[in-house]
C-alpha positions as CSV (number, residue, x, y, z in Angstrom):
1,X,4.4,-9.6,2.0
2,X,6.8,-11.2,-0.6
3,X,3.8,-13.2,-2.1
4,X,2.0,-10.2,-2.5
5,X,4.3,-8.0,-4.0
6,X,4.7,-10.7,-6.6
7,X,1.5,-10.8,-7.1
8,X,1.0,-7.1,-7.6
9,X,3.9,-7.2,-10.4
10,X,1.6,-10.4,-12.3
11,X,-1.0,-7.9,-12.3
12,X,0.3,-4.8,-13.2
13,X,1.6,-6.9,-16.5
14,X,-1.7,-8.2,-17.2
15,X,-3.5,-4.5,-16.8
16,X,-0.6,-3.3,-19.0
17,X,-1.5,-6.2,-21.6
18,X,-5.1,-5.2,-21.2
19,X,-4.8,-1.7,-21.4
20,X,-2.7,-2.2,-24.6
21,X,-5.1,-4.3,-26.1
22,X,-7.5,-1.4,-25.5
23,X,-5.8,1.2,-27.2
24,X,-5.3,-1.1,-30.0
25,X,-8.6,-1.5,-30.2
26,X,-9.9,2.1,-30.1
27,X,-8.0,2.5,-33.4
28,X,-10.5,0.2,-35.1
29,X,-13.7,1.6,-33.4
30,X,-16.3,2.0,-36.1
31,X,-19.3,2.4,-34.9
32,X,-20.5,5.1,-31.5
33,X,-21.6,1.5,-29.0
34,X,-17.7,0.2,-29.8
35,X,-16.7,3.5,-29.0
36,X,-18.8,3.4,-25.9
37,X,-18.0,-0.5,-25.0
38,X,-14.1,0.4,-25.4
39,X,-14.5,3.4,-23.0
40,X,-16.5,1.5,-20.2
41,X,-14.0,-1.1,-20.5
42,X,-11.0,1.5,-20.1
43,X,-13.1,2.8,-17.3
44,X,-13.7,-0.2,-15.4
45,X,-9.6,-1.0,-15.4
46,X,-9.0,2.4,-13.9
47,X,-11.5,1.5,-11.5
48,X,-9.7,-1.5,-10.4
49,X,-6.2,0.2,-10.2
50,X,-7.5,3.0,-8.2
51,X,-8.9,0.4,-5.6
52,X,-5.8,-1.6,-5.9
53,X,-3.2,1.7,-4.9
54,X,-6.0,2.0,-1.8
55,X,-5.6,-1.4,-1.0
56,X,-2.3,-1.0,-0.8
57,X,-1.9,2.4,0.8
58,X,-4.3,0.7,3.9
59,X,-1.8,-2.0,4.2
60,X,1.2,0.7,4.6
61,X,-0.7,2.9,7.2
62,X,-1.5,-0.5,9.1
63,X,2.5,-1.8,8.5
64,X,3.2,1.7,10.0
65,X,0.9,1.9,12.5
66,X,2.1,-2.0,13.8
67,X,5.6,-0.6,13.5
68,X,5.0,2.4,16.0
69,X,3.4,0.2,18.4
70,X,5.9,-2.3,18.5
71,X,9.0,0.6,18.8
72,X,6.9,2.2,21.9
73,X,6.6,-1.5,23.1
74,X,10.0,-1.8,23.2
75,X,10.7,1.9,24.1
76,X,8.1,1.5,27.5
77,X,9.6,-1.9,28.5
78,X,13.3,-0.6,28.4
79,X,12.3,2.3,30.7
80,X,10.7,-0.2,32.8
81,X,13.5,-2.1,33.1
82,X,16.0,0.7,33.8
83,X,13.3,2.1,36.3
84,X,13.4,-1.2,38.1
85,X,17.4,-1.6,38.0
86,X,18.2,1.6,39.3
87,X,14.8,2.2,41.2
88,X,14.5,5.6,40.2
89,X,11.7,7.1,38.2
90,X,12.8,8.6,34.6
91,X,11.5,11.3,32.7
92,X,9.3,10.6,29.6
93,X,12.0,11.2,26.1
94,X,11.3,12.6,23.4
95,X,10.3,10.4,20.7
96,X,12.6,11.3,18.1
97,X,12.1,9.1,14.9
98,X,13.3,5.8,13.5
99,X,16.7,5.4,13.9
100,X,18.4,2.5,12.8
């Protein structure tokens, strides 16, 4: 996770680095294809950071969604436990949140 947010930061230099290049550029355009060359270009980068904040909105949902499954783990086998030490049957809680 480390690694990758590390990696994210390296990138989001290098778009910055490319997307000032860019706008230095389209103060030199001179002829309509430049014009349209520079766009395309502009387009394709926000093309890539669009996928990359997907990316990286699938990976929070799935750190999320691992979370809640681990914290009902947890959750079921401590009422298991208590169930078996006192041999009594509890009622279901309800699930109030993270709390640390």
């Amino acid at each position: 996770m480390v690694k990758e947010i590390a990696q994210q930061e390296a990138q989001i230099q290098t778009d910055a680095q490319t997307l000032q290049r860019l706008t230095s550029q389209a103060g030199s355009v001179q002829t309509q294809r430049q014009a349209l060359d520079l766009a395309n270009e502009m387009s394709g980068l926000e093309q890539k950071s669009l996928l990359e904040i997907r990316t990286l909105m699938v990976s929070q949902q799935q750190a999320l969604a691992a979370r809640s499954g681990t914290v009902a783990n947890k959750e079921a086998m401590s009422q298991a436990v208590t169930q078996q030490f006192y041999g009594t049957q509890i009622a279901p809680q309800p699930h109030t949140g993270y709390a640390p």
